[in-house]
Structures are given as C-alpha cells and as structure tokens.
C-alpha positions in Angstrom: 83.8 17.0 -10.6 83.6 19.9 -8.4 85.9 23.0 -7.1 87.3 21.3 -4.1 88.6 18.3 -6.0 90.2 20.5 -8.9 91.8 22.3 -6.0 93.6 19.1 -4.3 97.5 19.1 -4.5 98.8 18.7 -8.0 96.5 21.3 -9.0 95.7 21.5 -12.1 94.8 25.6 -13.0 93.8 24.7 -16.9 91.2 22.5 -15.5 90.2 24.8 -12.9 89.9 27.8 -15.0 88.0 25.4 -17.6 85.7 24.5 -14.9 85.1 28.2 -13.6 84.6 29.5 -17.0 82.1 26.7 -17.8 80.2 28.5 -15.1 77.4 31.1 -15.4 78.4 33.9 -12.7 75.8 32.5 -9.8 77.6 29.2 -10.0 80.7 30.9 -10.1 80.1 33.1 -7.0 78.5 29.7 -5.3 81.8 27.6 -6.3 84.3 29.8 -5.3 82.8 31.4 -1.9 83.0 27.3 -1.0 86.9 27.4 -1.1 88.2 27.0 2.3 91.6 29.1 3.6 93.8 25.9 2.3 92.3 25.6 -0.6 92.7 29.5 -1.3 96.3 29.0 -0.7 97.2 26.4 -2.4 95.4 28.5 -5.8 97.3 31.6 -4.6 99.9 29.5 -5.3 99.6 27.9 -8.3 98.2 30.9 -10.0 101.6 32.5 -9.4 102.9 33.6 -13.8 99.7 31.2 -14.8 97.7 34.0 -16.3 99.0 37.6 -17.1 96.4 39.9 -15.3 95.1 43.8 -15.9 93.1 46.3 -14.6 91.2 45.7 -17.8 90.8 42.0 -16.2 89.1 44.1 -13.4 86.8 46.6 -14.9 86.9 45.8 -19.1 88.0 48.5 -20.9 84.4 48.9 -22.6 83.0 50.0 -19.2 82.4 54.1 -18.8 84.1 55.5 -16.1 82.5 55.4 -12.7 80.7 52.6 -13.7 80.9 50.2 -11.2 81.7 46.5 -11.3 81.2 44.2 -7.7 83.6 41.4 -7.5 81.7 39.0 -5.3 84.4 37.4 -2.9 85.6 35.1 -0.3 88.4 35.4 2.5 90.4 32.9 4.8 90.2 34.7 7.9 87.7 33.0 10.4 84.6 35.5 10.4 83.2 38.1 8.3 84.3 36.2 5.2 81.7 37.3 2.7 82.0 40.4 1.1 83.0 42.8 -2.1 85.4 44.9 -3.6 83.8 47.2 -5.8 85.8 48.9 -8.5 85.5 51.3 -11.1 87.6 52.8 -14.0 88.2 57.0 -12.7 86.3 59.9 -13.8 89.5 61.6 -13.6 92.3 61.7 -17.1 95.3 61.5 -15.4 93.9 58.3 -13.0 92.7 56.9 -15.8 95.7 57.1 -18.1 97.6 56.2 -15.4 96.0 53.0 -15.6 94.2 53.1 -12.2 91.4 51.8 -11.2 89.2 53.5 -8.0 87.2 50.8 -5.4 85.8 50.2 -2.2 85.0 46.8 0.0 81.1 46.1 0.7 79.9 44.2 3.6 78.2 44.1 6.1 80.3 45.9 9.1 81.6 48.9 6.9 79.7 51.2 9.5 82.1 50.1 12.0 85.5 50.0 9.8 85.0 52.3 7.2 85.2 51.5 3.3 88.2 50.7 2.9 89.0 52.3 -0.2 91.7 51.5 -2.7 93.7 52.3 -5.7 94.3 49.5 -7.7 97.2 49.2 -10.6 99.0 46.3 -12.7 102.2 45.3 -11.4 105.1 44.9 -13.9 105.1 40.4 -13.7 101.2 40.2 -14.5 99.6 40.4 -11.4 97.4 43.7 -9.8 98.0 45.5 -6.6 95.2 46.4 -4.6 97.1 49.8 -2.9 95.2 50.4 0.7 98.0 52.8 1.3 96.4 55.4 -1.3 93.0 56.5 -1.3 91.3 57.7 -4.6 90.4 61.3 -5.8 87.2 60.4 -6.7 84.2 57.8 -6.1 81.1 56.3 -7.7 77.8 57.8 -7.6 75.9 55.9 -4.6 79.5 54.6 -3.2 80.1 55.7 0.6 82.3 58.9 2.0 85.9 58.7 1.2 87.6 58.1 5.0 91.2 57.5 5.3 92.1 53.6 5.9 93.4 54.9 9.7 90.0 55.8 10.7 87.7 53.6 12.7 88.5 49.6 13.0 89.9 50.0 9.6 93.2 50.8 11.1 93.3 47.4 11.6 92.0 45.9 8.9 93.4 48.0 5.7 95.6 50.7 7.0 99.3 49.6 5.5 97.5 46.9 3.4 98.8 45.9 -0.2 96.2 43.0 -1.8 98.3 41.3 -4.7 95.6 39.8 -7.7 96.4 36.9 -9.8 94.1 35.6 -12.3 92.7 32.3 -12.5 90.1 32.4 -15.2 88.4 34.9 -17.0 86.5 36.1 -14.0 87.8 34.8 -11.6 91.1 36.5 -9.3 93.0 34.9 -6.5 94.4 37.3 -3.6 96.4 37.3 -0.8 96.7 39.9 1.6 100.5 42.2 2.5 101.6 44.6 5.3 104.3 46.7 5.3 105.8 44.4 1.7 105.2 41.2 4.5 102.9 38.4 3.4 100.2 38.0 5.9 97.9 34.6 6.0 95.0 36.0 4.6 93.9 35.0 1.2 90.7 35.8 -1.0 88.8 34.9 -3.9 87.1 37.3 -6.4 84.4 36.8 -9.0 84.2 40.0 -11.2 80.5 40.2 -12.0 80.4 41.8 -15.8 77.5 44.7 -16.2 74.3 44.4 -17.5 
C-alpha cells in the first residue's frame, strides 16, 4: 500500500490520514512530495469538513513565539515545486491573541521573488487562510527582510494571493491556491515538521 493508491478515486481520507500518521516525518515529507497535481486535487477535495483545522494545527500551542516551524511542501504547478512555508506564532500580543500566525516561503529562487510573507488565520468552517494580501509586523530571528508581496517576481506569484489549508492528518495540510476570492489550479501539500 502506498500514497498514490490511497489517493485513487473513492478516496478514502481515514485511510490516508492512517497511513500518513503511521509515518515518521522523513517518510512523510518523501510520501507526500510524490503526489502529482491530480492527485493533490482530488485530496483538496476530499479533505473539504474532513478534519477541523487551527493555527495550533500549524505551529502547536506549546511552541514560544518566534519559534519557527518549516512545513516541508509540494506544489502542482510544473517547476519549482519543492519548497517551505515557514511559520511562527508572533512576538507581538495583539497578533498573537488575535490568533495569527507570522511566515514566510523558502526555496530556492526567493532572491529573485522575494519571501513571500504571510499572515495566516483560522477561517470560521475549519480550514486556515494563508493571507498574501497582509504582511506581518514582525519576523523570526534568521528569517529574510520583510518586502511587500508587489515587489520583485513576487508580484506574480503572491501579490493578491489567499492559500486556503485543510487538514488531512495530524501533520499533514492540503492547499490550494486563490486570487482575488477566484480558485486558481494550483494546489500544495504541507508536512509540518514538529521542533526538536
């Protein structure tokens, strides 16, 4: 049994997410950046009201602020699929009782489009929104320069850009990609590596 045949039409997410979970966090990373764009989909999906989903699904709620925690990930588009979001719980008490969450995407052309830094926050039915449209007041020790998601080729990959996160397993998030409240085809995987 492997990811790709739990992820044929029916799907069945209890098995998935049994399988995932069954998983140390190499073989996660390993299973899921082996989804293919259709595959993504189809979990996107499925996921949809399957399992309520928090910032504290995210970054647990036992992590300090500015702490950060990678989410290793995976994205339909045809290039440059590899990559992380990197999130963190803010320094800052109204962010953080807000219930946002401060983050940034790693790999490996972020000279060339910027950061792309995010505010992320629970939506009211369960899921999280991963907000390019703000930018946060604060960053991680080590993370790079706050720039605006206008700036550089960013404009065209984050500017306007709304991520919507539903959980699949205890690590594991599925994603798919909005402009301007319009569904793009771009979805994502995520596999939230816990800290040390």
């Amino acid at each position: 049994m492997d990811i790709h045949h739990l992820c044929k039409a029916p799907l069945d997410l209890d098995a998935v997410a049994a399988f995932l979970d069954s998983l140390h966090h190499e073989g996660r990373v390993v299973a899921c950046r082996s989804l293919t764009g259709q595959e993504q989909a189809r979990l996107f999906e499925a996921a949809e009201g399957y399992r309520k989903t928090t910032v504290e699904d995210i970054v647990p709620a036992s992590v300090a602020p500015l702490v950060p925690v990678p989410h290793w990930g995976k994205n339909s588009l045809p290039a440059f699929t590899v990559f992380q979001k990197v999130f963190c719980r803010p320094d800052d008490t109204a962010a953080r009782d807000a219930g946002e969450l401060w983050g940034y995407n790693e790999f490996g052309l972020k000279a060339f489009t910027g950061p792309g830094y995010y505010v992320a926050y629970n939506l009211p039915d369960g899921e999280v929104l991963v907000d390019y449209t703000r930018i946060p007041g604060g960053r991680a020790p080590g993370w790079p320069r706050v720039i605006p998601n206008s700036r550089r080729l960013g404009r065209f990959i984050y500017y306007g850009t709304q991520d919507t996160l539903r959980g699949v397993s205890e690590h594991v998030t599925i994603g798919r990609a909005a402009r301007d409240g319009e569904w793009m085809p771009n979805w994502f995987v995520l596999v939230r590596q816990d800290p040390a």
